[in-house]
N, C-alpha and C positions, 0 to 999 in steps of 0.2 A: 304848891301851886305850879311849880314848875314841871314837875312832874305830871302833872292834870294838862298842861298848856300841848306837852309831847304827845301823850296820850290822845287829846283830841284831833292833833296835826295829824298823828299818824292813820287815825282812823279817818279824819278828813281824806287825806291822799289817796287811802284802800277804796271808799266809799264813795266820793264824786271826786274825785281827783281825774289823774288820765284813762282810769277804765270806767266810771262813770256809772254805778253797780243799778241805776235805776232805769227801768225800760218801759215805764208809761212815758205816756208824753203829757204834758201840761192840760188842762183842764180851766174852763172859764167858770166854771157852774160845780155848786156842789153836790146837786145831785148826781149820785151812780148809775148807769142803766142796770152792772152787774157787779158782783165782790170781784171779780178780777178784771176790772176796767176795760174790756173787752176782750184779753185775751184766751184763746180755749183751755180748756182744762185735757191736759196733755194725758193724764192717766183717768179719765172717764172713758170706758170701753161699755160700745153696744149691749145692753144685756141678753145673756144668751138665749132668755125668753120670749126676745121679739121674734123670733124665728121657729116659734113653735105656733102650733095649733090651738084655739080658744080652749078645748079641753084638757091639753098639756098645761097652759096658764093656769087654769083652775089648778091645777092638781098642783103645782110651783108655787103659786099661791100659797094651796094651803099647808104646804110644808113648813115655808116661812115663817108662817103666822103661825104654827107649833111652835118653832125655832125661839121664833122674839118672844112666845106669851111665855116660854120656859125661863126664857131669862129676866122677865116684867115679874115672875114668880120669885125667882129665886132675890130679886131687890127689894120685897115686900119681906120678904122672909126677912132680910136683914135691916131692915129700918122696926119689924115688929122684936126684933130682939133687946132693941135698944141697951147695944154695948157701950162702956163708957166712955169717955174723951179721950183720943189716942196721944199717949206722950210721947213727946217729941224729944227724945235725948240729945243733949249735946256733943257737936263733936261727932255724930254715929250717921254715916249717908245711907239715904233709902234711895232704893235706886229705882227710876224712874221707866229706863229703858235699858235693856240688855239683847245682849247677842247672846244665842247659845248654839248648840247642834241643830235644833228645832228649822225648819226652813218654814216657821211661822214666824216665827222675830221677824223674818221680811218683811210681813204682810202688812208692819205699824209703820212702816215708809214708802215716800214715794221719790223715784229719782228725778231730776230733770236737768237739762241745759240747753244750751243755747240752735242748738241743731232741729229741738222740739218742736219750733218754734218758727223755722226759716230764717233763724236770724245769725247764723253761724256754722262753725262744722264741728263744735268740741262733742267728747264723747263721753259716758260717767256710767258705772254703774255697780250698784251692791248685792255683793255677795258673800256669803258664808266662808272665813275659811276652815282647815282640818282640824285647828283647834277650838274653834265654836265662835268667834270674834266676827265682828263685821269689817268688812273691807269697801270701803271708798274708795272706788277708781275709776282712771280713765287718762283720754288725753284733752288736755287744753288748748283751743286752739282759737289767734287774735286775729285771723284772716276775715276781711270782711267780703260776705256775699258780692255779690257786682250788680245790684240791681238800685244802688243809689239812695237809697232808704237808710239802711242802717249805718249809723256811724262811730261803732264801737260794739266789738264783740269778743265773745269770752267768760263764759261763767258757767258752771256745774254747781249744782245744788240738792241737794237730800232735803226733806220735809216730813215731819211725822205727820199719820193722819187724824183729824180731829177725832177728839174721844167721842164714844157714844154708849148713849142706854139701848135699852129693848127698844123696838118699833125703829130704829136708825135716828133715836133722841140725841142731836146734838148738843154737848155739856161743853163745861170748862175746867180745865187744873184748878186747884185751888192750891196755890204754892203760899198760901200765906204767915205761916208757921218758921219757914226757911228763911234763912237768909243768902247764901251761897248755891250756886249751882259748879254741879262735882264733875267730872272727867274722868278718865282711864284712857289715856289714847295712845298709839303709836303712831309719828308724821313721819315726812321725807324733808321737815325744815321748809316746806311753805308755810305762808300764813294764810287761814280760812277766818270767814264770819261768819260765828253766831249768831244767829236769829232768833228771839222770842217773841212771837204774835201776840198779840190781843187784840182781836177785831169785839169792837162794840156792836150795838143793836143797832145806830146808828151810821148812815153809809157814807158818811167824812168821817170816819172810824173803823173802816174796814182793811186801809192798807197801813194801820200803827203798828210798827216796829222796832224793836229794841236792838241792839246790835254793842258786839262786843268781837275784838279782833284775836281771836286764839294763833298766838306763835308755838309753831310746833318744833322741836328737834330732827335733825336726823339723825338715824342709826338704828341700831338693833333695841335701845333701851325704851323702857314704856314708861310715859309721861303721865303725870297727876295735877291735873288741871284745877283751881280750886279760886273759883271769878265770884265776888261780892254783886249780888243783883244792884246794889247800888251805881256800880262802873257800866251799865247797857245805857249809851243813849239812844235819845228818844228820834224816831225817820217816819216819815211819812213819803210815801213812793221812795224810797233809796234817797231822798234826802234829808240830811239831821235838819231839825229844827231849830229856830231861835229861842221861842219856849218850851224847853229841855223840864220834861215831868219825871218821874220815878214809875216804876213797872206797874202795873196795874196786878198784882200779883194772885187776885182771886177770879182773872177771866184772860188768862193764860188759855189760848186756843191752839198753835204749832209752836216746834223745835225746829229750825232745819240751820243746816250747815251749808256754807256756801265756800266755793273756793272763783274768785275773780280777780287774781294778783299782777295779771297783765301781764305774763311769762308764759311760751307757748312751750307747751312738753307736757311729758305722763306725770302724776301724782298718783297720790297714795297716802289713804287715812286709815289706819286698822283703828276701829274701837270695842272697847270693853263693854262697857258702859256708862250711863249717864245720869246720874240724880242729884237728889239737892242734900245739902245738910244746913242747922242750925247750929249759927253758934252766939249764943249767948252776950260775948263778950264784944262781938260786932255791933254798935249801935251809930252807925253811919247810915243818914236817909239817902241823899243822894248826892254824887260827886262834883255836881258842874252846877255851874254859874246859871242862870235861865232869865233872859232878856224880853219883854214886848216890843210892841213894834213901836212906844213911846219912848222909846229907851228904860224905861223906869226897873231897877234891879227888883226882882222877886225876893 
């Protein structure tokens, strides 16, 4: 218990403590007008086809439409095979997400902070290095704009992008099988938060997040990160909740890593990679206490 009491303090002070990691503002009304509460979507770029000619679209078009029906092909193909039930070995991680040489492993992320945004100056960005690893970096910076708005700044963050089928079908992880999510990383001895999404169909369900605070080392050696899905509590906009739930672990939608520890200077995350493993001998639901607004214990 004692240990759980730390554990939430700590992540309490990372997370609405003195940096305050949440940047909606309050809301009267459940309804959403949009899934990111108004703010833009930082890595949506014009597409290069509005700048072509009706005949050009056609022809862009029908490439696409090659493109996606090849791939709506080849998932038919594999649901008419009907291969067996994949066993899930104990102990053995599937890895999730990887870095390699490829300057496509980029393309499953997007970076962002607080600059993105007009709401700061930090800087962040991933790149490849010469041994095939991803690198996390930038600098972090607490200075706040001067235009009276903002009253806490500082955050750099990585995001995977939602999976998808043919035709741009947006899907979910199905982590249900796992129980642990795995690491490979090298730090510089900050501490970053983990992020697991699960936006529902429902839009008081579209900012649910799970979070877990990864302490990293410094130096030259590489860390093996190995967090029980049971230890993510449960945030809504960047705040934990009083009814603290367990993962939703078959509408798992992003991964992203955030770093906002209220320390201005350069960091640096190299990772390996990221997946989950099963184990067995874990049968831990979940770790915290979960309260109503009656007070009445769960």
């Amino acid at each position: 218990m004692n240990s759980t009491r730390i554990f939430r303090k700590t992540l309490t002070d990372f997370a609405i403590g003195r940096r305050k990691l949440h940047v909606t503002a309050n809301v009267s009304s459940f309804y959403e007008r949009d899934r990111r509460s108004g703010y833009k979507i930082v890595y949506d770029r014009p597409p290069p086809e509005q700048h072509l000619s009706l005949v050009s679209r056609l022809c862009e078009g029908s490439r696409q439409f090659k493109e996606e029906f090849g791939i709506w092909l080849e998932e038919m193909r594999e649901i008419f095979r009907m291969d067996p039930t994949i066993i899930y070995r104990s102990n053995e991680v599937d890895v999730v997400w990887r870095f390699n040489k490829d300057p496509k492993s980029l393309d499953q992320w997007v970076t962002t902070c607080d600059s993105d945004y007009e709401e700061g100056y930090s800087t962040a960005k991933l790149e490849l290095s010469s041994t095939g690893t991803g690198i996390f970096s930038g600098t972090l910076s607490t200075r706040l704009p001067k235009d009276g708005r903002i009253k806490s700044a500082g955050f750099c963050n990585i995001t995977t992008i939602p999976k998808q089928r043919s035709f741009r079908r947006e899907v979910r992880h199905d982590w249900t099988p796992y129980t642990h999510l795995v690491l490979r990383v090298r730090g510089d001895g900050r501490c970053y938060a983990l992020s697991i999404s699960t936006r529902g169909i429902f839009d008081l369900m579209w900012n649910d997040v799970y979070h877990y605070v990864l302490h990293t080392r410094g130096g030259p050696y590489w860390q093996y990160v190995r967090i029980p899905f049971s230890k993510f509590v449960f945030s809504s906009k960047g705040r934990l909740q009083d009814d603290q739930v367990p993962i939703m672990l078959h509408e798992v939608a992003n991964f992203g890593i955030t770093l906002s520890d209220d320390v201005s200077g350069h960091f640096k995350l190299e990772i390996d990679y990221i997946g989950l493993e099963n184990d067995e001998y874990h049968d831990e639901e979940f770790a915290y206490e979960s309260y109503n607004l009656a007070g009445v214990r769960f």
